[in-house]
LUMROSE-182750 format. One record per residue (C-alpha): x negated, y negated, z negated; residue in three letters. Coordinates in steps of 0.5 Angstrom, whole numbers, padded with zeros to 4 digits. Each point is the difference from the previous one (the first is absolute). Layout:
REM LUMROSE-182750
[[X Y Z] 'ALA'],
...
REM end
This chain:
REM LUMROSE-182750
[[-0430 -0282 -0114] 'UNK'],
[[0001 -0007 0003] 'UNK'],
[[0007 -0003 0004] 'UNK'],
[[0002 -0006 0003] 'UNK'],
[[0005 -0002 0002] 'UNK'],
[[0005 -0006 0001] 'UNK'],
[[0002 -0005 -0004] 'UNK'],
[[-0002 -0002 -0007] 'UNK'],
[[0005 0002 -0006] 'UNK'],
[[0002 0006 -0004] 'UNK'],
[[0007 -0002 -0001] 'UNK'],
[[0005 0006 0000] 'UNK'],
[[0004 -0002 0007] 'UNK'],
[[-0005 -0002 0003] 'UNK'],
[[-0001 0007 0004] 'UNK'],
[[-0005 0005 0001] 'UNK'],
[[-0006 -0004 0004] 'UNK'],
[[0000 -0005 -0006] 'UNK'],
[[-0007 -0001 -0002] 'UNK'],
[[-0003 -0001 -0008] 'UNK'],
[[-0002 -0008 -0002] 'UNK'],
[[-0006 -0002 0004] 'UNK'],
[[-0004 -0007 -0001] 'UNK'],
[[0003 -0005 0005] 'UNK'],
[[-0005 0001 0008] 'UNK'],
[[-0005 -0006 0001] 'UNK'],
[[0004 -0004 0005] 'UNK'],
[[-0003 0001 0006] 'UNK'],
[[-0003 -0005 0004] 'UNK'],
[[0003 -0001 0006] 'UNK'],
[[0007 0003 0002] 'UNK'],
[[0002 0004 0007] 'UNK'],
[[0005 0004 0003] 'UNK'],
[[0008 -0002 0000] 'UNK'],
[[0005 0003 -0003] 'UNK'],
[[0000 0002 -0007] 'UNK'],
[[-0005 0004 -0005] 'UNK'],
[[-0001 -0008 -0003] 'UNK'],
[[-0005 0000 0007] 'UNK'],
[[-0006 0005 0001] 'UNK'],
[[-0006 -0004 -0001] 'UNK'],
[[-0004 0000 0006] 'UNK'],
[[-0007 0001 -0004] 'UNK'],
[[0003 0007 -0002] 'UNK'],
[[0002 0001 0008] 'UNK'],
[[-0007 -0003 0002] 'UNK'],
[[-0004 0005 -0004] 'UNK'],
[[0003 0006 0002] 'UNK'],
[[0001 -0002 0007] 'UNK'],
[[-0008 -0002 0001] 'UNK'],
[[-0002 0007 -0003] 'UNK'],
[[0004 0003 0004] 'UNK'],
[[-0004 -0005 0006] 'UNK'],
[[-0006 0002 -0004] 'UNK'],
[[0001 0008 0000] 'UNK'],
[[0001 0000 0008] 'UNK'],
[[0008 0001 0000] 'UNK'],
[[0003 0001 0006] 'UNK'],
[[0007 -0003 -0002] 'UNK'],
[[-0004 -0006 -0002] 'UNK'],
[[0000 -0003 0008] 'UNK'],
[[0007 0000 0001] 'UNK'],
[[0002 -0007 0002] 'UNK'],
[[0006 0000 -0005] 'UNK'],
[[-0003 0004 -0006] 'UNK'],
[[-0002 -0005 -0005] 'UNK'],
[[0007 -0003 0000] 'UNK'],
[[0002 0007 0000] 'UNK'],
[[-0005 0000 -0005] 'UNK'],
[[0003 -0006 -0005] 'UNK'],
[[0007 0002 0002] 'UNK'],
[[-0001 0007 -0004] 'UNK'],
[[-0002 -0004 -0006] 'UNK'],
[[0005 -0005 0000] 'UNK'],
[[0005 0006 0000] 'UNK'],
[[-0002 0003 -0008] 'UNK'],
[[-0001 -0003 -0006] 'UNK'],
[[-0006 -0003 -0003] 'UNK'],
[[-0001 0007 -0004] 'UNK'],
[[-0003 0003 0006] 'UNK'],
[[-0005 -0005 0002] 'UNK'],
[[-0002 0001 -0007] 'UNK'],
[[-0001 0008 0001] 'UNK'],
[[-0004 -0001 0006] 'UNK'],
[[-0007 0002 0002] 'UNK'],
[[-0003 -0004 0004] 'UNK'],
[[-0006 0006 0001] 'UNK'],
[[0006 0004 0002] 'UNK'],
[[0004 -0005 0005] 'UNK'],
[[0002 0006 0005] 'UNK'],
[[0005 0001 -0005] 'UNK'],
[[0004 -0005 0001] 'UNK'],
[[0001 0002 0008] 'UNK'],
[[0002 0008 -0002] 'UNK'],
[[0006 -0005 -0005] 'UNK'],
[[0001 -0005 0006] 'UNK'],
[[0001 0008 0004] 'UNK'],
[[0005 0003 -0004] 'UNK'],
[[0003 -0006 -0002] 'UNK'],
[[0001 -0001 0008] 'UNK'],
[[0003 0008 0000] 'UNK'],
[[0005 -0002 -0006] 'UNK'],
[[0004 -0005 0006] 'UNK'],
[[0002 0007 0004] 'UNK'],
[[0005 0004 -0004] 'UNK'],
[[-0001 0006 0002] 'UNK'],
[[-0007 0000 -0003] 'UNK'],
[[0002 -0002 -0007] 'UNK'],
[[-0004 0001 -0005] 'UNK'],
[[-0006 -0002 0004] 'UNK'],
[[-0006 0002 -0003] 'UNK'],
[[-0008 0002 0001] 'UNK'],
[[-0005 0004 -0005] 'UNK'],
[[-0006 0000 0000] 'UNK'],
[[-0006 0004 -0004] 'UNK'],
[[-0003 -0005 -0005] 'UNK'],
[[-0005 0005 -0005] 'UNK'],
[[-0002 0006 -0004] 'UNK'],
[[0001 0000 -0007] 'UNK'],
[[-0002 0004 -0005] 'UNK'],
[[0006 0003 -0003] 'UNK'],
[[-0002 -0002 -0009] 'UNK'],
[[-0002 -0007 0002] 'UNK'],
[[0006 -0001 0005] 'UNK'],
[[0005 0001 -0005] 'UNK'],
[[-0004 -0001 -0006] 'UNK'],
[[0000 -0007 0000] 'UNK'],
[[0008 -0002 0002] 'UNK'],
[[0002 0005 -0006] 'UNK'],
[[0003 -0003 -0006] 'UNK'],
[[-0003 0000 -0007] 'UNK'],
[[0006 0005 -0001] 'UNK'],
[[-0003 0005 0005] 'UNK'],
[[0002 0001 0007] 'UNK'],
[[0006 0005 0002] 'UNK'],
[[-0003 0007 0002] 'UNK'],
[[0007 0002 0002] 'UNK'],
[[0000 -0005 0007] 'UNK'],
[[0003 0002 0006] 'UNK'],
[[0000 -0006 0003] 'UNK'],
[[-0007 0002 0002] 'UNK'],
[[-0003 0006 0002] 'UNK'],
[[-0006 0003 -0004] 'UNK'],
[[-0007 0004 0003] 'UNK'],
[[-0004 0004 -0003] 'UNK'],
[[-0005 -0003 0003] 'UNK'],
[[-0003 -0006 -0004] 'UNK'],
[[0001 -0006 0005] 'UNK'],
[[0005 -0003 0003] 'UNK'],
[[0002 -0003 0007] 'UNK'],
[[0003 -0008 0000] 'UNK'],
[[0004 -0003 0005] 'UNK'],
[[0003 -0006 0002] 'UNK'],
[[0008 -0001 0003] 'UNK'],
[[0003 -0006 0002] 'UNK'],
[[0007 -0001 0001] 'UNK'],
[[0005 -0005 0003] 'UNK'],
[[0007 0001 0002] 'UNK'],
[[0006 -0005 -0003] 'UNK'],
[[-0001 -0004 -0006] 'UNK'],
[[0006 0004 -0005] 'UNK'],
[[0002 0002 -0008] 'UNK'],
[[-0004 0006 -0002] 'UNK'],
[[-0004 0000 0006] 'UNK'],
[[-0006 0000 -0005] 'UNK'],
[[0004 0006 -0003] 'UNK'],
[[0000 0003 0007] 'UNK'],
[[-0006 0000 0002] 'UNK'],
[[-0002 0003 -0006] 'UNK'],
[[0004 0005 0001] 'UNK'],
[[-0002 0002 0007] 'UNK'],
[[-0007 0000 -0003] 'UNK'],
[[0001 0005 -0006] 'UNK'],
[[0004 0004 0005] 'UNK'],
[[-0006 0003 0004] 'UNK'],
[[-0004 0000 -0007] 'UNK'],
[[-0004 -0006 0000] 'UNK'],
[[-0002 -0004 -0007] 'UNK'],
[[0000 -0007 0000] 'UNK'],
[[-0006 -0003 -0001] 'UNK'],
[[0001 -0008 0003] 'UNK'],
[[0006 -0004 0002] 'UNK'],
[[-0001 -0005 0003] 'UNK'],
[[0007 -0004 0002] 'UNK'],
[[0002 -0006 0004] 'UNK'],
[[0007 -0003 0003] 'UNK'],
[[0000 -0005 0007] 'UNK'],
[[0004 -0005 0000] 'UNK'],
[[0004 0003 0006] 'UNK'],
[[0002 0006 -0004] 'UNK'],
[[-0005 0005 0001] 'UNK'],
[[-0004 0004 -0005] 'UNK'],
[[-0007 0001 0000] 'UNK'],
[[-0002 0006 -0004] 'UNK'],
[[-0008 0003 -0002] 'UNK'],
[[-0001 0006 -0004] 'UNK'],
[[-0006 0003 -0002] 'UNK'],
[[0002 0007 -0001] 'UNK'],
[[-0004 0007 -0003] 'UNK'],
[[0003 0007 0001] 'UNK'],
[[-0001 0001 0008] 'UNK'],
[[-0005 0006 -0001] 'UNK'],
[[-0005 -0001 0006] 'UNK'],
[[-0002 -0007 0005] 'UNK'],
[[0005 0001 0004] 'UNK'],
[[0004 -0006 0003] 'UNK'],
[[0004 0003 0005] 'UNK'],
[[0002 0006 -0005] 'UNK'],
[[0003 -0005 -0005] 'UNK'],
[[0002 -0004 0006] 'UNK'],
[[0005 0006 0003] 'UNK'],
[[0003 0001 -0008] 'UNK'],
[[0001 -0008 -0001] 'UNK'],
[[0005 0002 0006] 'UNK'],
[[0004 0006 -0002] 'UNK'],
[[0000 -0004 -0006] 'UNK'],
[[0003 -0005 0002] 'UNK'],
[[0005 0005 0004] 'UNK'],
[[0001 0003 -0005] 'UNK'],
[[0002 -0006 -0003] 'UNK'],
[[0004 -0003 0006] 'UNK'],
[[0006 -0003 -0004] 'UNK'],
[[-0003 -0004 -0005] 'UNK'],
[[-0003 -0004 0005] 'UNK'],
[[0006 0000 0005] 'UNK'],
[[0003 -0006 -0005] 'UNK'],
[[-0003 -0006 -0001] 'UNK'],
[[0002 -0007 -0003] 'UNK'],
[[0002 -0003 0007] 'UNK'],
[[0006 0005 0000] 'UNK'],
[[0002 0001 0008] 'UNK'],
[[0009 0000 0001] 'UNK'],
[[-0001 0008 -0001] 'UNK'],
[[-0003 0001 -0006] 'UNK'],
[[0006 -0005 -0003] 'UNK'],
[[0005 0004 0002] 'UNK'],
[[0000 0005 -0006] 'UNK'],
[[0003 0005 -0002] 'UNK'],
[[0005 -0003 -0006] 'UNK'],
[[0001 0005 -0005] 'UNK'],
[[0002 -0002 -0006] 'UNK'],
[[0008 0000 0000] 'UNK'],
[[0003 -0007 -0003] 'UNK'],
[[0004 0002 -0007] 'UNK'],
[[0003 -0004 -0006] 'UNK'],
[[-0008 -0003 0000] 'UNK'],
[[0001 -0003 0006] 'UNK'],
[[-0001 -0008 -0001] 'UNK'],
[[0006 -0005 0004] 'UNK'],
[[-0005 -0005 0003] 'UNK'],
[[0004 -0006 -0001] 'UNK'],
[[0000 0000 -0008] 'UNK'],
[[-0008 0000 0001] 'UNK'],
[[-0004 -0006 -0001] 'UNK'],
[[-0007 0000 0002] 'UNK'],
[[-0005 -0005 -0003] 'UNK'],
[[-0007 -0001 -0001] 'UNK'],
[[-0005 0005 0002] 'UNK'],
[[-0004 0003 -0005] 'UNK'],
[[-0005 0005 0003] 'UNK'],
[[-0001 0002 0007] 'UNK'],
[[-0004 0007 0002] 'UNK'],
[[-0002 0002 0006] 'UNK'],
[[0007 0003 0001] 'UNK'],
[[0005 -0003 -0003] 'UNK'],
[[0001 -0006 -0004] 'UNK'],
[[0004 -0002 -0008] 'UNK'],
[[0005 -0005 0000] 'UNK'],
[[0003 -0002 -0007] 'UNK'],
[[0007 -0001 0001] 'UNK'],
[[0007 0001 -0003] 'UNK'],
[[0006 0006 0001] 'UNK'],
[[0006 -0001 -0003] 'UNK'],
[[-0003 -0005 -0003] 'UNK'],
[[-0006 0003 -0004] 'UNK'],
[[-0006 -0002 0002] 'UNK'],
[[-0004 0007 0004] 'UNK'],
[[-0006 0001 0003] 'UNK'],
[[0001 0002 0007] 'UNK'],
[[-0005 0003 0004] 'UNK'],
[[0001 -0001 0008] 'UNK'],
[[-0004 0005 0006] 'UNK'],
[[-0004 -0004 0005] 'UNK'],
[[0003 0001 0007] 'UNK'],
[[-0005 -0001 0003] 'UNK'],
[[-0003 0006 -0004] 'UNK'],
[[0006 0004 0001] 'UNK'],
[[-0003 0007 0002] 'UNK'],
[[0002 0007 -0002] 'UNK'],
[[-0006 0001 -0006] 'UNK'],
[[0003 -0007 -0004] 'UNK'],
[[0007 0002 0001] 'UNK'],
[[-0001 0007 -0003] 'UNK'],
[[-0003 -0004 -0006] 'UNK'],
[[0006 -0004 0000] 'UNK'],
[[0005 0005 0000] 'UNK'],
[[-0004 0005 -0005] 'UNK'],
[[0000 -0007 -0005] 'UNK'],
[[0008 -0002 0001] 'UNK'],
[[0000 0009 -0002] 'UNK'],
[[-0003 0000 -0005] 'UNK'],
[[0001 -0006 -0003] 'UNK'],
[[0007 0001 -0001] 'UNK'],
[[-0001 0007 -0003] 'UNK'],
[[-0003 -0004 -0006] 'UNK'],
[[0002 -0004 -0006] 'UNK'],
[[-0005 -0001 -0005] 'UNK'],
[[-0001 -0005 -0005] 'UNK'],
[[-0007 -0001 0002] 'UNK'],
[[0001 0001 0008] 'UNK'],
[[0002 -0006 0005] 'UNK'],
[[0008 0000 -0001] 'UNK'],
[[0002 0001 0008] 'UNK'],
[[0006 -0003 0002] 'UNK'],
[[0002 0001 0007] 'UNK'],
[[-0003 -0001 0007] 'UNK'],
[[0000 -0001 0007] 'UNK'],
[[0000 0005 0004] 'UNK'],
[[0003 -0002 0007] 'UNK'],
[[-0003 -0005 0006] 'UNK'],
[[-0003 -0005 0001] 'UNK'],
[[-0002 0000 -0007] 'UNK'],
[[-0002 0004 -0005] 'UNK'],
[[-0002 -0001 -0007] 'UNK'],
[[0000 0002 -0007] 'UNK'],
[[0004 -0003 -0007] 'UNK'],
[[-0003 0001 -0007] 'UNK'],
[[0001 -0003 -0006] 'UNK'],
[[-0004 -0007 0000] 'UNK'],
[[-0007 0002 -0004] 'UNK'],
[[-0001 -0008 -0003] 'UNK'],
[[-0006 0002 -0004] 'UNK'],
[[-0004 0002 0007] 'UNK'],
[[-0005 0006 0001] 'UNK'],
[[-0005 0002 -0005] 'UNK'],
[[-0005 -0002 0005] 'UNK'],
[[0002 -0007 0000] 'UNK'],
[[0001 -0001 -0008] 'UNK'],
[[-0008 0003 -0001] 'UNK'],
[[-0003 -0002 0007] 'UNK'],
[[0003 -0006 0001] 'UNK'],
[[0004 -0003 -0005] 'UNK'],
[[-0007 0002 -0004] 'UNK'],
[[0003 0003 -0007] 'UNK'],
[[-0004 0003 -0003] 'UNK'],
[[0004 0006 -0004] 'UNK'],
[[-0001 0002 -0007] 'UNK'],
[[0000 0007 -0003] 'UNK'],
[[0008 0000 -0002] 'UNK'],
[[0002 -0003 0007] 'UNK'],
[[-0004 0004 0004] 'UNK'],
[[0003 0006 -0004] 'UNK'],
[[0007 -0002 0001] 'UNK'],
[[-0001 -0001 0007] 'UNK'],
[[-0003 0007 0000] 'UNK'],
[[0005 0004 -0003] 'UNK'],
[[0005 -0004 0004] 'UNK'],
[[-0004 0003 0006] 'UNK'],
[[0000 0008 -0003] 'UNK'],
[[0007 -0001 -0001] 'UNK'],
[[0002 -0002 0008] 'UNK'],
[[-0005 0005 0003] 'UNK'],
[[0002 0005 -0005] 'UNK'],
[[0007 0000 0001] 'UNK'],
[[-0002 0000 0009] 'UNK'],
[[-0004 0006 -0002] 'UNK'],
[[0005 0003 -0003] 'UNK'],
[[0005 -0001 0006] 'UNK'],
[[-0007 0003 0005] 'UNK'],
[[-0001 -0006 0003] 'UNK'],
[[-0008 -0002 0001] 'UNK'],
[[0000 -0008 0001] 'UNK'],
[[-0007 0001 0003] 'UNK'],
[[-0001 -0008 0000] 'UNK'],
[[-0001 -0002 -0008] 'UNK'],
[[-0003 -0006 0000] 'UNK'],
[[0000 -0006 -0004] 'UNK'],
[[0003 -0003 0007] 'UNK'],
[[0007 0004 -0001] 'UNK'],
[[0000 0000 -0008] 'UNK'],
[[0005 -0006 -0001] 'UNK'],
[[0003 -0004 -0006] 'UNK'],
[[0006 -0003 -0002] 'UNK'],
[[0002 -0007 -0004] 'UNK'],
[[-0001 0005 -0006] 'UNK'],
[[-0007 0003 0002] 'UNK'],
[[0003 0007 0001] 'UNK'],
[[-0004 0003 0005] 'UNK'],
[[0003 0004 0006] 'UNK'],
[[-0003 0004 0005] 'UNK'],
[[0002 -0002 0008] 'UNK'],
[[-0001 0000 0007] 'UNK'],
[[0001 0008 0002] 'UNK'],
[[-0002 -0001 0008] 'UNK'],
[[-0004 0005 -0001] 'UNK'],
[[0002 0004 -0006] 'UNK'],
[[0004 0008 0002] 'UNK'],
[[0003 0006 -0004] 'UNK'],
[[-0006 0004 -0001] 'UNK'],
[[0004 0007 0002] 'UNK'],
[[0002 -0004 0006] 'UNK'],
[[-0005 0006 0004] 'UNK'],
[[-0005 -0001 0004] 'UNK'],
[[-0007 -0003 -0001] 'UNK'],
[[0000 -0007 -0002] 'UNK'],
[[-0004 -0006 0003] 'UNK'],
[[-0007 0000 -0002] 'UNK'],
[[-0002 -0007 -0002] 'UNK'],
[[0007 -0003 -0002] 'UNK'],
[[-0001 -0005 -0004] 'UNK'],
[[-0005 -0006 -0002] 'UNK'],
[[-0008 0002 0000] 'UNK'],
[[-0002 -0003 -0006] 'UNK'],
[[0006 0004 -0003] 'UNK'],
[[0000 0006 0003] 'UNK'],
[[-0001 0006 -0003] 'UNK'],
[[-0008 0004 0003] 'UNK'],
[[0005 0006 0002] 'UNK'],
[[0005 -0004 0004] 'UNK'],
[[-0006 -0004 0004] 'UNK'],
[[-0004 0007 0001] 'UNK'],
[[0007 0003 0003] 'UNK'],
[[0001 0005 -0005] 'UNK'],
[[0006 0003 -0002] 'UNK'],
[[0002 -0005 -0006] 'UNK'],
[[0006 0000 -0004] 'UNK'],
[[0004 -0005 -0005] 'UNK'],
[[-0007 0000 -0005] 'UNK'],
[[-0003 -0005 0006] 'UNK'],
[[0006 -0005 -0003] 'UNK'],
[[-0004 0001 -0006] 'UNK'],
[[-0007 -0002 0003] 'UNK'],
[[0003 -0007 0003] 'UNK'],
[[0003 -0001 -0008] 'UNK'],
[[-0007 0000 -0003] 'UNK'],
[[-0003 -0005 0006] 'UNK'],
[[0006 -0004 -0002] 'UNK'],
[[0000 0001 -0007] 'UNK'],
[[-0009 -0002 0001] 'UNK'],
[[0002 -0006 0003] 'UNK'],
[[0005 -0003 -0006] 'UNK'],
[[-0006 0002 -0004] 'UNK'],
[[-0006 -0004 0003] 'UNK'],
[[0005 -0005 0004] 'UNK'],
[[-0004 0002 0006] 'UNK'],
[[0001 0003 0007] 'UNK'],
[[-0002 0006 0001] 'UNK'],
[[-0007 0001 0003] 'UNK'],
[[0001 -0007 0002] 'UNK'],
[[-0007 0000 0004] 'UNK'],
[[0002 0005 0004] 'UNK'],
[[0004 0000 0006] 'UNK'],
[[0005 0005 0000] 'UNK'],
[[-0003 0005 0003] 'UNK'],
[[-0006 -0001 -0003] 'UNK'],
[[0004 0002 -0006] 'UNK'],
[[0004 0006 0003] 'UNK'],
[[-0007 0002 0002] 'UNK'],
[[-0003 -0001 -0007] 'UNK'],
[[0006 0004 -0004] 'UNK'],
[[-0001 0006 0005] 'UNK'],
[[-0007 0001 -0003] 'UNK'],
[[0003 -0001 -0007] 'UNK'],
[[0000 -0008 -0002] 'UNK'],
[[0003 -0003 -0004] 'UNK'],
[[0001 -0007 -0003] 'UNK'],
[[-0005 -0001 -0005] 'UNK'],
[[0004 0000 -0007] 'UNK'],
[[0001 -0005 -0004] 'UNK'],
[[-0003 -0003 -0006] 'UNK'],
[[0003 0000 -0006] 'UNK'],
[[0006 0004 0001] 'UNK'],
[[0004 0004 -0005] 'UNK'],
[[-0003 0007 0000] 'UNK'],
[[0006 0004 0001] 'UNK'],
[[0002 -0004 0006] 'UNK'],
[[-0007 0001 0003] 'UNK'],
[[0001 0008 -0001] 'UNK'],
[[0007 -0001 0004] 'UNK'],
[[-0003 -0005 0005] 'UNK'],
[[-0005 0005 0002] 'UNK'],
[[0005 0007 0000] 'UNK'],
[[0004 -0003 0004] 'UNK'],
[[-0005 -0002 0006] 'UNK'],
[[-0003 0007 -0001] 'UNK'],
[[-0002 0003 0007] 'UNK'],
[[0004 0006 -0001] 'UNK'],
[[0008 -0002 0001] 'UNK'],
[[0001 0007 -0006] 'UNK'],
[[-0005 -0004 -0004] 'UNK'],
[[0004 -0006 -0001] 'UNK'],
[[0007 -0001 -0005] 'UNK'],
[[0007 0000 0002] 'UNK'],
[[0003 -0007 0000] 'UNK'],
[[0005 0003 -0007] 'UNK'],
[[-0007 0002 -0004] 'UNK'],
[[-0003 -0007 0003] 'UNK'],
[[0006 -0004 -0003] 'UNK'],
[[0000 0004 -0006] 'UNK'],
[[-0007 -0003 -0002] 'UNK'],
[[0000 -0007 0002] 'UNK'],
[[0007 0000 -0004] 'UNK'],
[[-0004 0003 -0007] 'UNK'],
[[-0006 -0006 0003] 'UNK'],
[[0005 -0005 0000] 'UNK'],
[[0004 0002 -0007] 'UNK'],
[[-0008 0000 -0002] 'UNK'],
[[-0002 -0007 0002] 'UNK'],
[[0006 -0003 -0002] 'UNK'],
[[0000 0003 -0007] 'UNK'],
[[-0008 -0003 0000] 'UNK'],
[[0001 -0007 0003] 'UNK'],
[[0007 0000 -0003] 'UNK'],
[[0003 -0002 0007] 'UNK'],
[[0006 0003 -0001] 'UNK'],
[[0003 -0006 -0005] 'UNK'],
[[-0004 -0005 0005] 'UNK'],
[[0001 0003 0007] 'UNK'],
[[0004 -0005 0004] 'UNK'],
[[0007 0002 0003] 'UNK'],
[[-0002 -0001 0007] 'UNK'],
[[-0005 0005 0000] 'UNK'],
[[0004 0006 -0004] 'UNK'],
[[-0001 0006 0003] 'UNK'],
[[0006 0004 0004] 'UNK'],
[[0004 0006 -0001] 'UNK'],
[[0003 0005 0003] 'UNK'],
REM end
């Protein structure tokens, strides 16, 4: 399984098309193009156009093709320039097609297919599966008896968004195709332009699959009605949530320095009432109805909970023009940061505390019906005294709220497999994200950190795993492995979790005698 994609970190933020570390490219030897993607080199744009000369295309005699040509190129990135096959530069018409499709509104998401192949079915799947064993149970992808199957190729375009990623896959699995490739780039003018090589149709056939791309994408029709270039009516919203004694008094808050920015909203260190805040401000620009749902369900459910070990919320704005979010101000940062950034290396105790600090958090949100459905080091922040706190709630909702809850929410590299495959999941897909978490405070590193995102997602659905750290305490081995169990019923609850990490910890302190030595600011939390 190969993925490409744009951009070149893996850092947690970054969005979904991010890629893993690649070795810098050779720089080319003469730049071409305007405008952007760091200039398209013109020995890639020349190779493909004299192939295109030599294989007799008949495009190629237009009088305007080769600037065409070098215009293309200078709208992606340099990641693309290395994922092109020269031998197969009639690719890169079919994307400057779709591409051209995406302008036109009413033909978004453009897309083409295309047949690529047969496969045999053991050698197709056997080399992508993990050393854990693939996942038999995959409704992502539809299985034949017969032994071989089909592969196809669909490029997509339409408007560069967040979660597009997620969407699209989406549209994939909802006709029952598998993901196979990926290969996945932005313009510089805001548009996306998306490969996949997929199985699961059962037969060569384009204009099959064609058609069901289309009633996909029918059947879909709302997810792609909004976009990050918000229209006036979209930011006419429905403004549901009813100020209460929560509702801030504007005038007594004071922004300050910006902290982080998404893609929807940015955070903002400030005071109210003279105490420092965190204030999480919505873009205007992305105001459209599925972030404001996010909000109005965070300010709900923030304000039902009062926790120890979850994010103090303090009050919110909710009436035009601004609208944002106040909670107590988290000095210590993420858990990401202080392990990825800050570059701490956590030793057992620590990382015990910090665990059960966690546990405590989600068990007190289990115990309410609330699925936080996003748990990752990024939403796990720490005060002035190390106490770790769970945060950020956008996504997060009462689990008897009825319904069947959005497949893929969340982060890929923490998503649980039955929530990226669209089963029916519960709060036991919490405790898989706890265990990728509690992964990446024991080796340090990001998960599956030279995959992409959805190279990972693809990976965990066929049973892969992080590779499990060396020398690690046993008990805690056998506890990381049972809580990212395949089967959601086969993982422990967060009270029988923090039951065992309490006794390791009691454990460790008495071996290394960390109870006497353990500094204050880093002590654990209670209820």
């Amino acid at each position: 399984m190969a993925v490409a994609a744009e951009g070149g970190s893996v850092e947690e933020g970054v969005g979904e098309s991010s890629s893993p570390p690649r070795e810098a490219p050779p720089a080319p030897a003469v730049s071409g193009g305007s405008g952007g993607g760091g200039g398209a080199p013109r020995d890639i744009c020349t190779q493909v156009f004299e192939r295109l000369v030599a294989d007799g295309n008949e495009e190629v005699a237009g009088p305007d093709f080769r600037v065409q040509l070098e215009a293309h190129f200078a709208r992606l990135p340099f990641s693309y320039q290395l994922d092109i096959n020269v031998d197969k530069s009639a690719d890169v018409l079919v994307h400057q097609k779709v591409l051209a499709e995406a302008k036109d509104p009413l033909r978004r998401p453009a897309f083409r297919v295309r047949f690529l192949r047969v496969e045999d079915m053991d050698s197709a799947y056997g080399s992508d599966a993990s050393d854990e064993g693939a996942d038999d149970g995959d409704d992502l992808s539809v299985r034949q008896d017969t032994p071989y199957t089909h592969i196809h190729e669909i490029v997509f375009s339409t408007i560069d968004k967040p979660k597009l990623l997620s969407q699209l896959s989406a549209l994939l699995s909802d006709i029952g195709l598998n993901i196979r490739e990926a290969h996945v780039f932005s313009t510089v003018d805001g548009y996306s332009l998306d490969v996949f090589v997929v199985d699961g149709w059962p037969i060569e056939d384009t204009d099959g699959l064609h058609k069901a791309l289309e009633a996909s994408v029918l059947r879909n029709e709302g997810s792609w009605s909004g976009s990050s270039h918000s229209s006036a009516a979209e930011r006419t919203l429905p403004f549901q949530v009813k100020g209460g004694e929560w509702e801030i008094d504007k005038r007594l808050l004071k922004m300050g320095e910006m902290i982080a920015s998404g893609s929807c909203g940015d955070l903002f260190h400030g005071t109210y009432f003279g105490e420092d805040v965190a204030v999480k401000v919505l873009k205007a620009e992305h105001l459209n109805n599925n972030v404001w749902n996010e909000f109005t369900q965070e300010v709900y459910i923030l304000r039902e909970v009062h926790h120890t070990n979850v994010v103090r919320f303090i009050g919110a704005c909710t009436k035009p023009p601004k609208f944002c979010i106040i909670t107590e101000y988290m000095s210590g940062g993420s858990l990401y940061d202080y392990v990825h950034k800050q570059r701490n290396v956590v030793d057992l105790p620590t990382l015990l505390k910090f665990a059960c600090d966690i546990c405590r958090g989600m068990c007190y949100l289990h115990q309410r019906g609330i699925i936080h459905r996003d748990l990752k080091t990024a939403n796990l922040l720490m005060d002035k005294d190390h106490v770790v706190k769970v945060a950020d709630f956008g996504v997060a909702r009462f689990q008897d709220q009825g319904g069947i809850m959005t497949a893929e929410t969340g982060t890929y590299r923490w998503m649980a497999p039955e929530v990226i495959n669209h089963q029916p999941y519960d709060n036991k897909a919490d405790v898989f994200s706890f265990a990728i978490v509690l992964w990446e405070l024991l080796t340090s590193k990001i998960p599956y950190d030279t995959m992409t995102p959805l190279q990972a997602a693809v990976g965990v659905r066929q049973g892969l795993r992080p590779v499990l750290p060396e020398k690690t305490h046993p008990k805690l081995l056998d506890l990381l492995q049972r809580c990212w169990e395949t089967i959601p019923s086969n993982r422990p609850a967060f009270s029988d979790i923090l039951t065992e990490l309490e006794g390791l910890l009691a454990e460790v302190q008495v071996t290394s005698g960390e109870t006497s030595k353990q500094p204050k600011d880093i002590s654990a939390s209670t209820d």
